[in-house]
Structures are given as structure tokens and as C-alpha cells.
VEXMAR-168476 format. One record per residue: x, y, z of N, C-alpha, C in turn. Coordinates in steps of 0.2 Angstrom, whole numbers, padded with zeros to 4 digits, always signed. Layout:
<atoms>
XYZXYZXYZ;...
</atoms>
This chain:
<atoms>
+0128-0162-0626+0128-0155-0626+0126-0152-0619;+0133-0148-0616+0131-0146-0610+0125-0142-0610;+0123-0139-0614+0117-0132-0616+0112-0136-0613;+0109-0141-0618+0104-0146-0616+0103-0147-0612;+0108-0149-0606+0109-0150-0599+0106-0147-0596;+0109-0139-0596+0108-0133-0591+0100-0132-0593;+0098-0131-0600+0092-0131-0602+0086-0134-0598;+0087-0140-0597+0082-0143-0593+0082-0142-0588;+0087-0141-0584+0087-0138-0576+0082-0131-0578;+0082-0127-0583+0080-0121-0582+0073-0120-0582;+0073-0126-0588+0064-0130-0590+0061-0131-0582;+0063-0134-0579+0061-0139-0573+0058-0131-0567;+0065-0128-0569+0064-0119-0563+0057-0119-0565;+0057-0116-0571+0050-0113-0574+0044-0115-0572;+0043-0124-0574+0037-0127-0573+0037-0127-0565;+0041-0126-0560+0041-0129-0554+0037-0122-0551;+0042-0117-0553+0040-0109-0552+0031-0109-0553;+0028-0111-0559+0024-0110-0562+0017-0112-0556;+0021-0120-0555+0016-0123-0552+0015-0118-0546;+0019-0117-0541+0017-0114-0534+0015-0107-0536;+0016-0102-0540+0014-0095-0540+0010-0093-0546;+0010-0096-0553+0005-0097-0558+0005-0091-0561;+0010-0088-0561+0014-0083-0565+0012-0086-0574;+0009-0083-0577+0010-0083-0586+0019-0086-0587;+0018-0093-0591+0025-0097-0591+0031-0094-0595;+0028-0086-0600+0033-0084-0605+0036-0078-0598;+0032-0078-0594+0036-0072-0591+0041-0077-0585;+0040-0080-0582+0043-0084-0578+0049-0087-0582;+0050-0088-0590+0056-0090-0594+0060-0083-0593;+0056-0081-0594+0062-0073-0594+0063-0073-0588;+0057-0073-0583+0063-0072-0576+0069-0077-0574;+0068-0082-0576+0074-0087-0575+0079-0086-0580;+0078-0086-0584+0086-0082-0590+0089-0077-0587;+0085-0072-0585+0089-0064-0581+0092-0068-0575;+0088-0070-0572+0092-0073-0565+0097-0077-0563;+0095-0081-0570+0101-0088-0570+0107-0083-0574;+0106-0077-0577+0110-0075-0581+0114-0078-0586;+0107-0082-0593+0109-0087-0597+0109-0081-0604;+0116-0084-0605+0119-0079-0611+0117-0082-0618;+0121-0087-0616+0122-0094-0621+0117-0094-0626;+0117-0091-0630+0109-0092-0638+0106-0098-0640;+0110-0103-0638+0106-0111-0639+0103-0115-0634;+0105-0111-0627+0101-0114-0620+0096-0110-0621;+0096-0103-0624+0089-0099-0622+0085-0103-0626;+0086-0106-0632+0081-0107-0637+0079-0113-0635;+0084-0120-0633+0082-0125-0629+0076-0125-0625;+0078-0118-0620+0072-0118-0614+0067-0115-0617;+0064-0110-0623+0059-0107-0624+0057-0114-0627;+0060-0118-0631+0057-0124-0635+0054-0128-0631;+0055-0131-0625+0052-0136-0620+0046-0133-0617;+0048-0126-0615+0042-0121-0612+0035-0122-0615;+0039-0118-0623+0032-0119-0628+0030-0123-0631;+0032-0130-0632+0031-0136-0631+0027-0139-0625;+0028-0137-0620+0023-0140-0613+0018-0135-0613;+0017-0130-0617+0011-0125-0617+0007-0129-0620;+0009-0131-0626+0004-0133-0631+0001-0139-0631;+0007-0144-0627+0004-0152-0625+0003-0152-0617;+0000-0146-0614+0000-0147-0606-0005-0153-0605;-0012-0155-0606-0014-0158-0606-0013-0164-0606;-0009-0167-0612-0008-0173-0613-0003-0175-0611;+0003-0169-0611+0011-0172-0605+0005-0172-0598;+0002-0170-0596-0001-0172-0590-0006-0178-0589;-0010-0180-0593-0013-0185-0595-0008-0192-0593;-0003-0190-0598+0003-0197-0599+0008-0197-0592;+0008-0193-0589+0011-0193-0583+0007-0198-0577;+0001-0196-0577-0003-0198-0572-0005-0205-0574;-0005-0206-0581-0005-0215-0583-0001-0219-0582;+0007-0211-0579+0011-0219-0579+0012-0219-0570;+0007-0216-0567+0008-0217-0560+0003-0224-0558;+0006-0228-0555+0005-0235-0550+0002-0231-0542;-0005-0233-0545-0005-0233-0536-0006-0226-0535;-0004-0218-0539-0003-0214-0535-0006-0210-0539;-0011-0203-0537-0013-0198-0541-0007-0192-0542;-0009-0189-0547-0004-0183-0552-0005-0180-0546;-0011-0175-0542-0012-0170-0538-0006-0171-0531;-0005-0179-0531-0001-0179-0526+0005-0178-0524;+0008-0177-0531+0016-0176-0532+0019-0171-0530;+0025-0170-0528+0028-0164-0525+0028-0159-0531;+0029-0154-0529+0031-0150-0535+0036-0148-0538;+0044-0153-0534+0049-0154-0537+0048-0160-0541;+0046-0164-0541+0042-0170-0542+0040-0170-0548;+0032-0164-0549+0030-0164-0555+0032-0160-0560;+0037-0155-0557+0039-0153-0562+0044-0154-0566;+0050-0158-0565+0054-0163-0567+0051-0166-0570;+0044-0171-0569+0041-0174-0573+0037-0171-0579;+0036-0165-0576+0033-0163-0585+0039-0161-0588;+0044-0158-0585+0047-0154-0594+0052-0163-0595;+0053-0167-0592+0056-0173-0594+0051-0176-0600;+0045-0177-0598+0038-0181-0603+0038-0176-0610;+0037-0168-0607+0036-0163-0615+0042-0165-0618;+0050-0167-0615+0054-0167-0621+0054-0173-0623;+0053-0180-0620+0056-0186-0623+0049-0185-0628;+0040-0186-0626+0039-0187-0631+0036-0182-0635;+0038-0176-0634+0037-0171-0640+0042-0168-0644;+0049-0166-0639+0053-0165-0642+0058-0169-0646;+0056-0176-0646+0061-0183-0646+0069-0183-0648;+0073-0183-0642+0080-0182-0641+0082-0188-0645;+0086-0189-0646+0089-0193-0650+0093-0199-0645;+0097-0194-0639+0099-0199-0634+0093-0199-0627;+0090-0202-0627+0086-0203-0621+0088-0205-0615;+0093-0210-0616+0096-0211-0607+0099-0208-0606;+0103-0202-0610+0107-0196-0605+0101-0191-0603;+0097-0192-0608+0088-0185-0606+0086-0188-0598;+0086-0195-0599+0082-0198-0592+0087-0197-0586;+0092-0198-0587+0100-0198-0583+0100-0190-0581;+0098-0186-0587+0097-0177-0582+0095-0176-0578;+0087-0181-0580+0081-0177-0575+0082-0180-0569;+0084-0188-0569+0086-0192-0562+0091-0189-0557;+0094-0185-0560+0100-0179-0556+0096-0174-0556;+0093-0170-0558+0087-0165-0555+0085-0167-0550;+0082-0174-0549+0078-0174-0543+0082-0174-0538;+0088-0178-0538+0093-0180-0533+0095-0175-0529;+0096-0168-0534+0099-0161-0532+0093-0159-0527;+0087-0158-0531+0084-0153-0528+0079-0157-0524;+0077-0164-0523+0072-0167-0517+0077-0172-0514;+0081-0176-0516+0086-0181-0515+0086-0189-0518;+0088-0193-0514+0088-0200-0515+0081-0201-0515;+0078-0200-0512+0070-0205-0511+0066-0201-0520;+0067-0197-0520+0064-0195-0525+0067-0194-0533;+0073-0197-0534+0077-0197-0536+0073-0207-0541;+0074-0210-0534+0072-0215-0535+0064-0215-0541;+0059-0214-0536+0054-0212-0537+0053-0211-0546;+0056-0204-0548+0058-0201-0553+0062-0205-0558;+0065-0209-0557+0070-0214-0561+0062-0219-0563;+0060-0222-0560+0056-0226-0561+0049-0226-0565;+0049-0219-0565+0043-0218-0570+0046-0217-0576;+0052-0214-0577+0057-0211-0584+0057-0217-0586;+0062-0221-0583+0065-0228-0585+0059-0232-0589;+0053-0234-0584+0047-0235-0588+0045-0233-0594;+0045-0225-0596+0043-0221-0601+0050-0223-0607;+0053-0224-0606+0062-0225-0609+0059-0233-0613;+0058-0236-0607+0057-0244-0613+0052-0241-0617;+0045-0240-0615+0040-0239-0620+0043-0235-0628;+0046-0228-0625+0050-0225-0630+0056-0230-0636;+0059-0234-0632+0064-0240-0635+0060-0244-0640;+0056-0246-0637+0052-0251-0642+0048-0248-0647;+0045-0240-0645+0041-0238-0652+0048-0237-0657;+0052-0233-0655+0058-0233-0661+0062-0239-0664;+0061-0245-0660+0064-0250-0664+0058-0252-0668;+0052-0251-0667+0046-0254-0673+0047-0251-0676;+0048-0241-0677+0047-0239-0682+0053-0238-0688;+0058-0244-0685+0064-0247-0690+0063-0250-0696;
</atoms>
């Protein structure tokens, strides 16, 4: 579903916007809907569900992100970087998508658009990670 698609990009604006200016996250959704000029009734509700889902698990999508860094601290991350990583971790493990490698396959094109290949990389590697751990808790829960 394209909507989804556009949605995480607009998730990603938000959280990125948030980190550098720290604007309150429900007005910084509105400004990205006005600006992006999202009509579509199922992307608004996508993006306001990711948003207020990483509201409420800020904490621990940050916790689980920094556990899955090797070698490197959270603070260190870009902010194209960490913000891609947070709305990708609030959705796989709070929202849980049903297709996960098209969700990891978005945010791996997020990064490529807006930092490039080096980070792209980077950003594939900790998803992909997060993707097996995902794969095996749903096949045990079969």
C-alpha cells in the first residue's frame, strides 16, 4: 500500500524535524500534512499512528535501538539516521506489519534518498538484524 509508504517518509520528516528543533511531535504532524499537502485519509491516520505510538514507547524504541548498535552509541547517530531508526523500530515492533521486508526495504530507501549509500548501508544492517530477531519470534509464535 502506497499510503504506508508515503507515511513513513512523513513519520521519518516528523521524528527528524523533532530531533533538531523539539517542537511538541502533534504540532510538527500537522506541519508536515499542511506542507507535504497530505489529503489521503489513510496516510494521515498511518502517520498520526506511528507518531503516537513512538510517543508512548519513546523510551524503549530508544532503548532497543541503542542495543542493536555494535560498537556505537545512540547520541552518535545522525539525525537522518536516528530518525529513520526510530519510526522504522515503533513500527516493526509496535506497530507489527505483517510484511516486514517491504517495511525494512522503505526505511533502507529513506536513508539512501536523504543521507545516501554509506548510510543506507549502515541503516539496512541494523533493520535487517531487527528483521531476523522479528522472523524467528513469529515463527515460534506458530
Amino acid at each position: 500500500m502506497i499510503y504506508k509508504q508515503k507515511a513513513r517518509e512523513d513519520a521519518f520528516l516528523v521524528l527528524y524535524q523533532w530531533d533538531i528543533k523539539g517542537d511538541p511531535l502533534e504540532d510538527l504532524v500537522e506541519e508536515v500534512i499542511k506542507l507535504r499537502n497530505i489529503t489521503y485519509s489513510e496516510r494521515r491516520r498511518y502517520l498520526r499512528k506511528l507518531i503516537r505510538t513512538y510517543m508512548q514507547k519513546a523510551k524503549d524504541v530508544d532503548k532497543a535501538i541503542s542495543e542493536s548498535l555494535i560498537s556505537w552509541d545512540f547520541d552518535r547517530l545522525g539525525y537522518i539516521e536516528r530518525g529513520i531508526l526510530r519510526a522504522a523500530f515503533t513500527e516493526l515492533l509496535y506497530v507489527r506489519p505483517k510484511n516486514i521486508k517491504k517495511v525494512v526495504e522503505d526505511y533502507e530507501d529513506l536513508a539512501d534518498k536523504y543521507a545516501g549509500d554509506k548510510a543506507r548501508k549502515f541503516v539496512s544492517g541494523i533493520l535487517k538484524a531487527l528483521e531476523g530477531k522479528l522472523s524467528t519470534t513469529q515463527e515460534s509464535d506458530q
